[in-house]
N, C-alpha and C positions, 0 to 999 in steps of 0.2 A: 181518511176513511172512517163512516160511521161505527162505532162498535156494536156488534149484535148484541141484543138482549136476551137474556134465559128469559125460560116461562115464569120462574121464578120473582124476577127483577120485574115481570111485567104484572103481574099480580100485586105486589107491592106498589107500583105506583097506581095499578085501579085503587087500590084501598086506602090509600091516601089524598087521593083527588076525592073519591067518594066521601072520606072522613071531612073533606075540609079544612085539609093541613098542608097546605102548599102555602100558603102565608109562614108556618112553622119549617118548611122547606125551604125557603128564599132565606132565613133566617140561618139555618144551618149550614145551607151554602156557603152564604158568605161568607158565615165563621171558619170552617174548611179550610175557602182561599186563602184568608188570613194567616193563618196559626199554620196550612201544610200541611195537614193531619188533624186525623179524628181524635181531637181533645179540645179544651174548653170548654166554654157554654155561653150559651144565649139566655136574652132576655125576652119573650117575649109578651111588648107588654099590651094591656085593655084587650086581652084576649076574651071571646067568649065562651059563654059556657057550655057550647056544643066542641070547640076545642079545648077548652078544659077537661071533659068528658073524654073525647077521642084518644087525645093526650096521655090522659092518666088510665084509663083501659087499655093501653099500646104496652106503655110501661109497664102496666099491675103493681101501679101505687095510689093510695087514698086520693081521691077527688081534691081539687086543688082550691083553695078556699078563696086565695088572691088574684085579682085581674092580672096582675105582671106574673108571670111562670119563669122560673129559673129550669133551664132542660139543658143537661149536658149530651157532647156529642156520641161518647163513650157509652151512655146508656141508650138513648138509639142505637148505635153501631150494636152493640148485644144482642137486645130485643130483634132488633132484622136478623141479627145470623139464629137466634136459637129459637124462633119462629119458626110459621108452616114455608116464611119467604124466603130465608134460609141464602140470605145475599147480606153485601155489606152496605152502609150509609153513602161510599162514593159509590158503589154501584147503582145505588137509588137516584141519586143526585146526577148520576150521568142520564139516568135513561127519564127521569121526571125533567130534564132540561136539557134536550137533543141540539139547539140548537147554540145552547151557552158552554161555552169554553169553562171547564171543572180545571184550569191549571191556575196552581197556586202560587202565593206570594213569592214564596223560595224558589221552586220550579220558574218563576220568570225573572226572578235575577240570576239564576245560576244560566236561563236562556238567553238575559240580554248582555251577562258577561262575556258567554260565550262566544256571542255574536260579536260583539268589540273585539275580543280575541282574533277571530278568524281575521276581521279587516286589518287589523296591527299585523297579523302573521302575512298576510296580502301583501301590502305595504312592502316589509320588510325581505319580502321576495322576491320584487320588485327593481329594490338596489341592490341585493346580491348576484343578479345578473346583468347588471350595467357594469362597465370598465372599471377599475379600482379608479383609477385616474379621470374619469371622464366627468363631462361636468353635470349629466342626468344624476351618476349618483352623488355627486360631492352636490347639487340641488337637493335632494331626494334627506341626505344624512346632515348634512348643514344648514342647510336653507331657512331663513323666517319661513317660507312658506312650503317647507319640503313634508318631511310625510306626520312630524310631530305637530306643524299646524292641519294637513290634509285631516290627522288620525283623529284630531278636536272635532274638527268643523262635518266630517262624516260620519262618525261612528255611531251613530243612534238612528239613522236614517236606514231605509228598508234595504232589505238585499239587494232586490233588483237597482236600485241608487247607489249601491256602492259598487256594485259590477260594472256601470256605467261610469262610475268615477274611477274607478280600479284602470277601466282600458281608458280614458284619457289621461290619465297620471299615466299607465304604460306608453303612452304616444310621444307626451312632450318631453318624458325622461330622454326616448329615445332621441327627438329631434334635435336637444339639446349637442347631443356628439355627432349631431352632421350639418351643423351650423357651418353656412360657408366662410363665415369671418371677414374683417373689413377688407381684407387685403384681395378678396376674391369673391364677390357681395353676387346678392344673387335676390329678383323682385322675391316679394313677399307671397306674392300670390301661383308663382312659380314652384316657392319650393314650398307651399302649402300643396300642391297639386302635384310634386314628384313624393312627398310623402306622406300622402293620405288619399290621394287619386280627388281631391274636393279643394280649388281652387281659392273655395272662401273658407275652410278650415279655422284658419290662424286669423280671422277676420276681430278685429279688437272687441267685436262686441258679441263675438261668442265665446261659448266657453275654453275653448281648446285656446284663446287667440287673447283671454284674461289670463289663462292660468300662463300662459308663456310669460308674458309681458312677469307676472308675478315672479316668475322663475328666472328672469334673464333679471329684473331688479333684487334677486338674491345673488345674482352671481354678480354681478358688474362692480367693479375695484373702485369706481368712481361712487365715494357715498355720499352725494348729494341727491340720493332717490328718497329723501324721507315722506315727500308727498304721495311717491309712488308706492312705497312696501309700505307706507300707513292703510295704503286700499282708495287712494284718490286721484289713481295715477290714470282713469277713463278722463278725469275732467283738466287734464293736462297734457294735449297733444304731443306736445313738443316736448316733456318727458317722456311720452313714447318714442318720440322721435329717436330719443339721442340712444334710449335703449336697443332700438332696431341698429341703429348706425354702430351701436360697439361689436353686436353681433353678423353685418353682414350683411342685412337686412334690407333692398332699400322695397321704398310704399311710393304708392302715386304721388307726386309731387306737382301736379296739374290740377287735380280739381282745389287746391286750398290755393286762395289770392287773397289779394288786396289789393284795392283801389290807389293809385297815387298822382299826387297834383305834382307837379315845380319840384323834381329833385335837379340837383346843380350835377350833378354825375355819379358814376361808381366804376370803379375797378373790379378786372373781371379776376379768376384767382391765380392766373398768370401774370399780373399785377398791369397787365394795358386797360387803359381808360374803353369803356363797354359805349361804341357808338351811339347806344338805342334812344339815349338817355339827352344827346342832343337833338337828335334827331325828332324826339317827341315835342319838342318846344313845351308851346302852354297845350298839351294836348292830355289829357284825361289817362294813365295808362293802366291797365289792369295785371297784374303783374302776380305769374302763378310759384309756385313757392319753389319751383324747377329754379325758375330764371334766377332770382335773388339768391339759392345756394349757390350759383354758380359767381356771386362777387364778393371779395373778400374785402372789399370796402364801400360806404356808400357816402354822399356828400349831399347837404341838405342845402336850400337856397339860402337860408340862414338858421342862427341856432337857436332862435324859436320856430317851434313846428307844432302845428295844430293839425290836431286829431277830433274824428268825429266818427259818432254811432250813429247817425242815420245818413244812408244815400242822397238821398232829397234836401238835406242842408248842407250836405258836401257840394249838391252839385248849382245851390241856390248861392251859395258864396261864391264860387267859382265864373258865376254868370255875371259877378256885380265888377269883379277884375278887369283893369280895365289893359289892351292886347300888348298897351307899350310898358307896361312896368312893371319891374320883376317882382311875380308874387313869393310869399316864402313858400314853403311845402308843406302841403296838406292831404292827410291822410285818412281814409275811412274806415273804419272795423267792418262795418256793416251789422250791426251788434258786438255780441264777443268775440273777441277779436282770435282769430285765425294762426295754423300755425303758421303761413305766409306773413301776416301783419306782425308777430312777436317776433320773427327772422330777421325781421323788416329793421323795425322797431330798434333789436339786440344792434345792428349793425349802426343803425346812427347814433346811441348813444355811447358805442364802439368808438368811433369815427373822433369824437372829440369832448371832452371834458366840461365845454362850454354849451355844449346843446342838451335842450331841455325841451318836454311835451306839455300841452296844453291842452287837458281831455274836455269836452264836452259833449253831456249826453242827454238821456230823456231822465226825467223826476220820477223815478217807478223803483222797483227793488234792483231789478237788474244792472239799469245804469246807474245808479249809485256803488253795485257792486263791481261790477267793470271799471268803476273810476276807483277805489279800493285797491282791486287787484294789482292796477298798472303802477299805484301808487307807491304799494309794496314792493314789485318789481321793480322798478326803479325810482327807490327812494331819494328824496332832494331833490328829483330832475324832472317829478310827473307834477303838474300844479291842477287843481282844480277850475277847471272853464268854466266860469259864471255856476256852480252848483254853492248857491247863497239863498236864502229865504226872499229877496227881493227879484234875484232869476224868476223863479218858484212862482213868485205869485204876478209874473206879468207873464208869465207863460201858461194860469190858467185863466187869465182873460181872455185867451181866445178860444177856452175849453177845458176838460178833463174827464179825467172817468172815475169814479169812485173804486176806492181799494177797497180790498178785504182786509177784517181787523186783524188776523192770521198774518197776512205780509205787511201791513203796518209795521207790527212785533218785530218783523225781521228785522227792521231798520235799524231797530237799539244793539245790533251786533257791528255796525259800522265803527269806522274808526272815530274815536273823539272827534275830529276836525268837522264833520258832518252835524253833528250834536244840535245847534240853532239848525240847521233847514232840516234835521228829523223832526226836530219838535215843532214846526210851523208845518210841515207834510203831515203830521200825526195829529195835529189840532185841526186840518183841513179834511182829512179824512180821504184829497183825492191824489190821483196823480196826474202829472202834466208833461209834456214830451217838449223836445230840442227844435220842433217846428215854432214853439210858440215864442221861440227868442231867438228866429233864425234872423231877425232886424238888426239884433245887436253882436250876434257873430258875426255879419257881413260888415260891420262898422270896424269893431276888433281889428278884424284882418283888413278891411283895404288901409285903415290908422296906420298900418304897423308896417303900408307898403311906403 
């Protein structure tokens, strides 16, 4: 609410706009906010001699000889109370500046203290009515990410931002102690929608459905989550996965697949050999991340097995296979690779000590980092598929597109082994895709039949 002005205070600012000293105004202002009170003093300087004049007739001191004016606030503040204006310097300075906020330096840290205050006392309110034993509050008091990272990451942010964060912190403390547990699992989307009436709630890529995942990788005994509680657990499904699995949790298992050529069989987790798998012969199968949790082993046609990022080379090799001889197994990401294809993936090189993958993909940031990843994941056993400078450069004979110098850069984050085809990609300036050597993958593989 505006504060009323006396006739007084309104008098004063006529005679100061009229003098020409709102330039001397804005100066005192400031000072104010500063310092919190009326002490100090300003400088102001190349003033003229009409406020020189004004200036030193206000005060009733000699005419000012120098263009910079030294004016304390202390002597305005006087001069306005023992005048016909008979008001103080903040009262002038509120009503010559109606629509600027007169709150000062200390006044807004004693406000933004406060304001942290309230949200740490929120918080901390928060776990003292959750279960002493439950796991909302042992999140909440323990957690990497309970209410000492909550209190960081929120506490300067506006009211209304934190009342919003407040009831979703209240939400997933809560959901935490009605986690149905693996022994008694219950869809995700089900018990998003028995505990917030919104089905997609707990959805990974909103907020309530981040902050969970964050709070179930503080709770879970298994500390192999360092990707996830570092904050990079969105670009790791299958970290999600296993954190959903400890709590209870299950997620669609249908829409994530993977393509697969020639597998020789698998066990299902009743340990009987899974028909499907003869039964597809050389037939193409798509296989949704349902089917493949459901075998507790899988059996490749032999223990080199090629993998590939694009559909259309997957299925150009496939075509060159000739109906009587057994090819090995060949498998598609279809880009990055899925949490079906890493299920997949985990389970043959499960399976036997001796099998090993053969990535190939397209010459651009991506496929070189998908051949990276899987490298890491499994190390010794993932080899690089023709990703060499001579791939490289008969795969832009049939084309390319030109990079940006921005994702060039990326490349020098690759691992050493890349090092010669970065630097012939980065002296070429373009990138070239897995179509343009799909001649020499078809040769590869029927070689190797």
């Amino acid at each position: 609410m505006q504060k009323e002005t006396s006739p007084n205070v309104e008098r004063a600012v006529t005679f100061f706009a009229q003098a020409g000293l709102s330039r001397l105004l804005t100066r005192l202002r400031e000072k104010y906010i500063d310092v919190g009170q009326v002490g100090g003093q300003i400088i102001l300087q190349d003033s003229t001699p009409s406020e020189r004049r004004e200036i030193a007739s206000f005060l009733g001191k000699p005419p000012y000889r120098d263009a910079n004016i030294r004016v304390r606030l202390i002597d305005i503040d006087k001069a306005l109370q023992h005048s016909g204006f008979a008001c103080t310097l903040p009262d002038l300075l509120h009503a010559f500046f109606p629509d600027q906020s007169l709150v000062t330096r200390p006044e807004q840290r004693t406000m933004h203290a406060t304001h942290q205050a309230n949200f740490r006392s929120a918080l901390l309110s928060i776990a003292s009515t959750l279960p002493q034993a439950g796991r909302g509050r042992l999140w909440l008091e323990q957690g990497q990410h309970g209410q000492e990272w909550l209190f960081s990451r929120y506490k300067n942010t506006t009211k209304e931002e934190q009342e919003q964060q407040l009831a979703l912190i209240r939400y997933i403390a809560r959901v935490l102690d009605q986690l149905p547990g693996p022994d008694t699992p219950e869809r995700l989307a089900i018990f998003a929608q028995r505990t917030s009436g919104n089905p997609h709630t707990l959805d990974a890529d909103r907020a309530a459905g981040r902050l969970l995942l964050l709070a179930l990788s503080d709770l879970a005994k298994d500390q192999e989550q360092d990707s996830v509680t570092s904050g990079t657990f969105l670009q790791d499904r299958a970290q999600e996965l296993r954190l959903y699995n400890q709590a209870g949790l299950l997620i669609d298992t249908i829409s994530s697949s993977v393509a697969v050529f020639s597998l020789a069989g698998a066990c299902s987790l009743d340990g009987i050999p899974d028909p499907l798998l003869t039964a597809a012969g050389q037939r193409v199968l798509l296989l949704p991340l349902r089917q493949i949790q459901a075998w507790q082993s899988v059996l490749p046609s032999r223990t080199d097995i090629y993998l590939f990022e694009n559909p259309q080379v997957f299925e150009e090799v496939i075509a060159h296979i000739q109906p009587d001889v057994p090819p090995p197994t060949l498998i598609c990401t279809s880009g990055w690779p899925s949490v079906a294809a890493l299920t997949l993936l985990d389970l043959l090189m499960a399976q036997s000590p001796d099998n090993r993958f053969h990535y190939s993909g397209d010459f651009d940031v991506k496929g070189l980092q998908i051949a990276a990843y899987l490298m890491s994941r499994y190390p010794g056993r993932c080899i690089p598929w023709h990703f060499d400078p001579a791939a490289y450069l008969q795969a832009l004979q049939t084309g390319g597109v030109s990079a940006r110098a921005d994702e060039l850069a990326m490349l020098q984050r690759l691992p050493d082994v890349f090092a010669l085809l970065v630097a012939v990609m980065q002296e070429k300036g373009m990138w070239a895709y897995q179509e343009g050597i799909a001649r020499v993958l078809v040769e590869d593989v029927t070689r190797a039949i």
